[in-house]
C-alpha positions in Angstrom: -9.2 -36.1 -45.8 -9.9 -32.9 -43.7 -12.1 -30.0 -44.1 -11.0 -26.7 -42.7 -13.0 -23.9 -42.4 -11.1 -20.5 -44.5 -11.2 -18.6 -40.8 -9.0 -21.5 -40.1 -6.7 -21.3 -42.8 -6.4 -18.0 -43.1 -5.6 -17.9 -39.8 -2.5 -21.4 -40.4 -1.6 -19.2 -43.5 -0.9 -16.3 -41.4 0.5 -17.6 -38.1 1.8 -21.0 -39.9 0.1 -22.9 -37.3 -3.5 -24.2 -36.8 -6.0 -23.1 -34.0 -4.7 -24.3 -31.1 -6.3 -27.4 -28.8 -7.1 -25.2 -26.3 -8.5 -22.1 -27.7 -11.1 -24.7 -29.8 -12.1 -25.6 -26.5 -12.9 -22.1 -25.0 -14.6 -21.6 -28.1 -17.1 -24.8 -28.0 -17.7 -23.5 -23.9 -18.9 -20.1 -25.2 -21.0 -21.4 -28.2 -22.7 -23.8 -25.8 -23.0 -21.4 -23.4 -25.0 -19.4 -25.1 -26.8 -21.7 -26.8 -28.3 -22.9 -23.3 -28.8 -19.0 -22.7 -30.5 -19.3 -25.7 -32.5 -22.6 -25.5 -34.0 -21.2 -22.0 -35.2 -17.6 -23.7 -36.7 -20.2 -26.2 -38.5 -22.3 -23.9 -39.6 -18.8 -21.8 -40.5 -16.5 -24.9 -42.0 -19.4 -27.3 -42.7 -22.4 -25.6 -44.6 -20.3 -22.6 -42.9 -21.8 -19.7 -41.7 -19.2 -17.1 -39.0 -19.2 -15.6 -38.7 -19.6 -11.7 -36.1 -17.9 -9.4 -34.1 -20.5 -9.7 -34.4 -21.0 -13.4 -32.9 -17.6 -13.5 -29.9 -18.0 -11.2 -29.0 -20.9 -13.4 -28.6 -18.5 -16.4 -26.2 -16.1 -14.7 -23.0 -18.7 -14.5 -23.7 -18.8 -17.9 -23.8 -15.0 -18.8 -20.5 -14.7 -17.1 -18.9 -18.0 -19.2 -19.7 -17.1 -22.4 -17.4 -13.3 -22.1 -14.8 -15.7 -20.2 -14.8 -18.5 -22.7 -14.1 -15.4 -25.7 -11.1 -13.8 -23.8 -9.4 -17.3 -23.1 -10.1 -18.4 -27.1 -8.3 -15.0 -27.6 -5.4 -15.7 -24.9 -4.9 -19.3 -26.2 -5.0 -18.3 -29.6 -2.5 -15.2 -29.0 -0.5 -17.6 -27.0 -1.0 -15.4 -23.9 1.2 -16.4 -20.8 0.7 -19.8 -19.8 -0.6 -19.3 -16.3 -3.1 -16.6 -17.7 -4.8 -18.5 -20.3 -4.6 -21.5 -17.6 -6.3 -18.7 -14.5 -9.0 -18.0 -17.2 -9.6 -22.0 -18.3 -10.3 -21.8 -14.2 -12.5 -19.7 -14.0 -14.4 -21.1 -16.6 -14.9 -24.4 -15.2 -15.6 -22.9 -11.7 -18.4 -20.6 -13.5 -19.7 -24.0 -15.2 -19.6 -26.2 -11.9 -21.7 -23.1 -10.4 -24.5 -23.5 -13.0 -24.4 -27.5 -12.5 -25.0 -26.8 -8.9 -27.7 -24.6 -9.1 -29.3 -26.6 -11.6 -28.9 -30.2 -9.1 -29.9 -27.9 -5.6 -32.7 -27.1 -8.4 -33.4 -30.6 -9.8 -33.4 -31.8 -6.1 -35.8 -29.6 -5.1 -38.2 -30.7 -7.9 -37.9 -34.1 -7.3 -38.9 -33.6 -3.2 -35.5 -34.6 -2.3 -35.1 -30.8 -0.2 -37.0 -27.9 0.7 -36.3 -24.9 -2.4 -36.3 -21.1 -1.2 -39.6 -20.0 0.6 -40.1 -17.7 -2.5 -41.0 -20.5 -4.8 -41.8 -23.4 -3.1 -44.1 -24.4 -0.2 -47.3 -23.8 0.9 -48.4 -19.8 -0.3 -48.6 -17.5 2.5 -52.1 -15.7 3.6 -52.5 -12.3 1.8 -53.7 -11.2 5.1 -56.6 -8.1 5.0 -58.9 -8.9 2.9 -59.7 -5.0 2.1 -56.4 -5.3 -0.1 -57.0 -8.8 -1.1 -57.5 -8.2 -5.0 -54.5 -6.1 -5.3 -51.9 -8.4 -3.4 -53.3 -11.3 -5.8 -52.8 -9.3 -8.9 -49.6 -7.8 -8.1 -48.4 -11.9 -6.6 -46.9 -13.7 -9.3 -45.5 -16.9 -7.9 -44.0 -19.1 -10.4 -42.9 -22.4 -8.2 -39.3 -23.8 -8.3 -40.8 -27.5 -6.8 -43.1 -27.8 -9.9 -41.6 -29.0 -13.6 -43.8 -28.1 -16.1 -41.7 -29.6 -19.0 -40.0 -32.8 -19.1 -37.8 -34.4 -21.8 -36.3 -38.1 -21.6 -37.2 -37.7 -17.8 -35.0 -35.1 -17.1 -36.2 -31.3 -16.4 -34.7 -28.1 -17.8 -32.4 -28.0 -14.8 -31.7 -31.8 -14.7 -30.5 -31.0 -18.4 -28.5 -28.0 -17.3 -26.6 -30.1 -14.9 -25.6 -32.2 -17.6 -24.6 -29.6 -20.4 -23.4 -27.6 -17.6 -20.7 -30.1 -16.0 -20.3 -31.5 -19.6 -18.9 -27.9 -20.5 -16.9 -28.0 -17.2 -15.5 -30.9 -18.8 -14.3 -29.0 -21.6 -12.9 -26.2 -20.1 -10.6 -28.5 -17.4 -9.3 -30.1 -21.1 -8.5 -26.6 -22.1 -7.3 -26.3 -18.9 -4.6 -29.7 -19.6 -3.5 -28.9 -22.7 -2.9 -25.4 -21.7 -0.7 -26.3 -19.1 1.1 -28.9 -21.5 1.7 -26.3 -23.7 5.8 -25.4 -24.3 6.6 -22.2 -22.2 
């Protein structure tokens, strides 16, 4: 037996034809995408862990997927020109592959295996003067990319974004296929 949802088949009973392979998988990247948008605001807003440079820069492939992963949906769903829908499923997984880099340069850093940027990690630099002392220390707000403040099944935030993050990568390269096996 199969459940459908009625966006589904409304959408079989006008087309005559069920969501295709590929635009399901465009969909699942921009859900995702924003849910690990969303599951980082969480852990910054409500949780009360901050977010380090790097944190950040792991978001951004992720702002960019989720307006990609929407327009290929549409474009494989339309039945947009093969090599369109198939340019935007590449894009995808080269956004995704961005974030799972970031997040291992990130996860390596944490773990000592390399140096991170000098704005987060390493020894803090002298405030010099010491006239201006208080003011340089309460205008410095140094949240460190080398220390992990929260750690689930021995993995960090970032290890965890590498996962989801090539896992979606995944996803979209299977969009990718079956958009490329798709009749002319």
């Amino acid at each position: 037996m199969t459940f459908r949802s009625d966006a589904v088949a409304s959408h079989e009973a006008d087309t005559g034809r069920s969501l295709p392979p590929a635009a399901v998988a465009a969909l699942v990247v921009a859900v995702a995408s924003t849910a690990v948008v969303l599951g980082a605001s969480f852990f910054q807003h409500f949780v009360g862990i901050p977010p380090c440079p790097l944190c950040l820069q792991q978001r951004v492939p992720h702002y960019v997927a989720v307006p990609i992963a929407l327009a290929v949906a549409l474009m494989a769903w339309r039945r947009a020109p093969r090599a369109l829908t198939a340019l935007g499923f590449g894009a995808l997984a080269l956004a995704l592959l961005t974030a799972a880099g970031i997040g291992a340069y990130h996860a390596g850093v944490e773990w000592g295996f390399w140096t991170g940027p000098s704005d987060c990690t390493g020894e803090i630099a002298p405030f010099g003067n010491a006239g201006s002392l208080l003011s340089q220390m309460q205008s410095t707000s140094v949240i460190r990319c080398d220390v992990v403040l929260f750690r689930f099944l021995g993995l960090s935030l970032a290890g965890w974004n590498v996962l989801m993050s090539t896992g979606l990568a995944l996803v979209a390269f299977w969009g990718l296929a079956r958009t490329l096996r798709r009749p002319a």
